[in-house]
N, C-alpha and C positions, 0 to 999 in steps of 0.2 A: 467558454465553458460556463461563466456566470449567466450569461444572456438563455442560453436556454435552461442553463439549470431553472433557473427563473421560472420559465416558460413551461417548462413540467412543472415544478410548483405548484404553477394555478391552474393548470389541465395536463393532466398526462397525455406524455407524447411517444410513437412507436418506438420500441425498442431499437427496431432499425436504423429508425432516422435521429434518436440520438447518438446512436453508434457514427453515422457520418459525420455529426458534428465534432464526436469525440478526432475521429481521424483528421478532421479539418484543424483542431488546433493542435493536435499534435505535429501536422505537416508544418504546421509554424514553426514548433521548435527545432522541427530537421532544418526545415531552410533555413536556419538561425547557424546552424553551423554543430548544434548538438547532433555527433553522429556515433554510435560505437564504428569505428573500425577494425579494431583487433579487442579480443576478449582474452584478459590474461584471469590463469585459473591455476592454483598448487601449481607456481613453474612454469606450467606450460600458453603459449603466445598461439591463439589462435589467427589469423586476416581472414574478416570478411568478406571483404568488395562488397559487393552491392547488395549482399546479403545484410549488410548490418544499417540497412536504411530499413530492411523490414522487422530487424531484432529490437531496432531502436522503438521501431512505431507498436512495435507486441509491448513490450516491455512498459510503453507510457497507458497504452490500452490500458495492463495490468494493472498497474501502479491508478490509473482514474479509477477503472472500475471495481476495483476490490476497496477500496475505502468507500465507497459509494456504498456498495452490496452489504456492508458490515455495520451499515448505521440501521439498526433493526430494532437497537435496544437504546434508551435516555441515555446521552451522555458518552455513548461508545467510540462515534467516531471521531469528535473531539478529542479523549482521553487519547484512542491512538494517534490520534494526529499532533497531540502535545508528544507523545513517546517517539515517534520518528521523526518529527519536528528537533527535540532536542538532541538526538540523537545523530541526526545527519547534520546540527551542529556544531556537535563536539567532532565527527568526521570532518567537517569542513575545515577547522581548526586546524585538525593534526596535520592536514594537507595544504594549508596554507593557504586558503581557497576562502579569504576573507569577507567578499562579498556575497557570497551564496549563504556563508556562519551568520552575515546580518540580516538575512532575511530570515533563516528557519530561525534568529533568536526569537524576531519578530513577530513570526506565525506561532511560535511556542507561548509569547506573553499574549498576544490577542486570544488565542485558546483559552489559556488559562483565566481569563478575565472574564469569558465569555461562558466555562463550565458551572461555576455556581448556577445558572439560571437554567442550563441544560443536562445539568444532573437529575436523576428519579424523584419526583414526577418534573418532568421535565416543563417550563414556562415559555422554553423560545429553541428554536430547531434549527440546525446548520441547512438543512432540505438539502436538493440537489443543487443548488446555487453556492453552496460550502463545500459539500460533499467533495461535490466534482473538481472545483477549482483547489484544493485542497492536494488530490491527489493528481493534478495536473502537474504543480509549483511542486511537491516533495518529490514526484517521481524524477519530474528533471532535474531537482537538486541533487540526488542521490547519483545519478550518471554523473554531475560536474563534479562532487566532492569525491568519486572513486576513480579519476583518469588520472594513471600512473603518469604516464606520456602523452605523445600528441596522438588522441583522440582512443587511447590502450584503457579499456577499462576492469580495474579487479571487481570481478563479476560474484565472486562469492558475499562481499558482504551487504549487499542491495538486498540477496536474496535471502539471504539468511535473516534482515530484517523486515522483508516484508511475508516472511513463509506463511505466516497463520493468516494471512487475510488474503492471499494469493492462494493458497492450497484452500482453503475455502472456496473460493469461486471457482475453481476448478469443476471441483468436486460439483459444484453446483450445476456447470455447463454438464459437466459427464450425467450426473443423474437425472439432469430432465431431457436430454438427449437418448436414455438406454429406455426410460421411460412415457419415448416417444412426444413430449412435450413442445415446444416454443424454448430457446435458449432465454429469450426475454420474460419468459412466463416467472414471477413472481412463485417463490413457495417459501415454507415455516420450516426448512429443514436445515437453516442454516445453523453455524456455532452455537452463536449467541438463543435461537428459536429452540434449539433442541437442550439449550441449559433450563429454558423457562418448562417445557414439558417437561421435564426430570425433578420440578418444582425445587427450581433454584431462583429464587426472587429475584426482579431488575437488579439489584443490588450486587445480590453475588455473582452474576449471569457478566457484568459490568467488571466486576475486582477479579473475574478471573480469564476472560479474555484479553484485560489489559494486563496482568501479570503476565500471562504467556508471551506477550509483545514485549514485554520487558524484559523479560528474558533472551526472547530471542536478541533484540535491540543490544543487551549488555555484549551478549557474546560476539556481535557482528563488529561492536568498535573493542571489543576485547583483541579480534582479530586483526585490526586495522594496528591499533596501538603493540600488539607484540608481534605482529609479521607475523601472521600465522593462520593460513585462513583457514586450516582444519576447527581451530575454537567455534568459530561461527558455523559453519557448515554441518560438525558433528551437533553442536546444542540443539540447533533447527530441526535436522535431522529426529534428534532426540524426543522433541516437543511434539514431531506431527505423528511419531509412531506411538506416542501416548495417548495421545487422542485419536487415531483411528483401533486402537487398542480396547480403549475406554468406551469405542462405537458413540462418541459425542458426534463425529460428522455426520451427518446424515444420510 
């Protein structure tokens, strides 16, 4: 993921064909042994078979490409990647999952050490070489620190923390799909684009899609720490009908 993040950097490269590569390192973490095979959700135990080799490889897609897609504004995807960085470290904790807590502690202090200089007006840029590798390392951390059992993962609080930057890209693919476009095609109609039209400067554009993360973030280990995965799932829930309420999504 660094290697081509890189590589778009200095020349942008197809959409397509970093879409492959994306899949290429994700095939890593499967063959690693990260697999969901059952999804536990309010109670209920789903098995996938072989179905959760392709839930696993969606879910990492997601997890790279929605932190990618949301660095539009100084400083954003840092900031969220400090929020779900420390977040999926305090989940790691509760779950006794101490090696994965020292790495998001770690990816939490290099952010942070790193956003002084990438806050508005921004001096130095995570690019896709951050970006990418970023939501590579979180998305898999978040499968390890959520497996009840052998390979059973509670599905609600992943989603719940990554809802605004995932319903984001969604929303993105549906819209330049309905509007006939390229899925890879580049447009300003995302979150963060459509707070700057509404003339909410970098600034506020910045404190208020990472407060929504925050939010969501609080409620997703809210749920973890009290058993109870309705906290997370209704807040999320809560968060995205505000905003497509609001008509902030584009």
């Amino acid at each position: 993921m660094c290697v081509v993040g890189t590589l778009d950097d200095r020349k942008p490269i197809l959409g397509k064909y970093k879409l492959l590569w994306q899949v290429a390192a994700a095939s890593l973490v499967i063959g690693s042994g990260i697999v969901i095979e059952k999804v536990s959700i309010f109670g209920f135990t789903l098995e996938l078979g072989w179905l959760g080799v392709l839930l696993t490889m969606a879910w990492l897609l997601a997890a790279i490409n929605s932190l990618n897609l949301i660095d539009g504004v100084d400083g954003l995807a840092a900031s969220v990647g400090v929020i779900f960085s420390g977040t999926l470290g305090a989940m790691a904790l509760l779950h006794e999952h101490y090696f994965a807590a020292t790495i998001c502690l770690a990816i939490t202090g290099a952010l942070v050490g790193f956003l002084p200089l990438n806050l508005p007006p921004a001096k130095m840029y995570l690019g896709d070489a951050g970006s990418l590798v970023l939501g590579l390392v979180l998305g898999t951390i978040a499968l390890q620190c959520t497996f009840k059992e052998a390979a059973t993962v509670a599905f609600s609080a992943p989603l719940a923390l990554w809802a605004v930057p995932i319903f984001d890209s969604l929303v993105a693919v549906a819209r330049r799909t309905l509007t006939g476009r390229s899925i890879y095609a580049a447009d300003r109609a995302h979150i963060h684009h459509r707070l700057l039209t509404r003339g909410f400067a970098p600034w506020q554009a910045l404190a208020i899609v990472s407060g929504l993360c925050s939010i969501t973030s609080l409620a997703a280990l809210a749920s973890i720490y009290f058993q109870n995965e309705a906290i997370g799932v209704g807040v999320a829930c809560l968060v995205i009908v505000a905003l497509v309420a609001t008509r902030v999504f584009g």
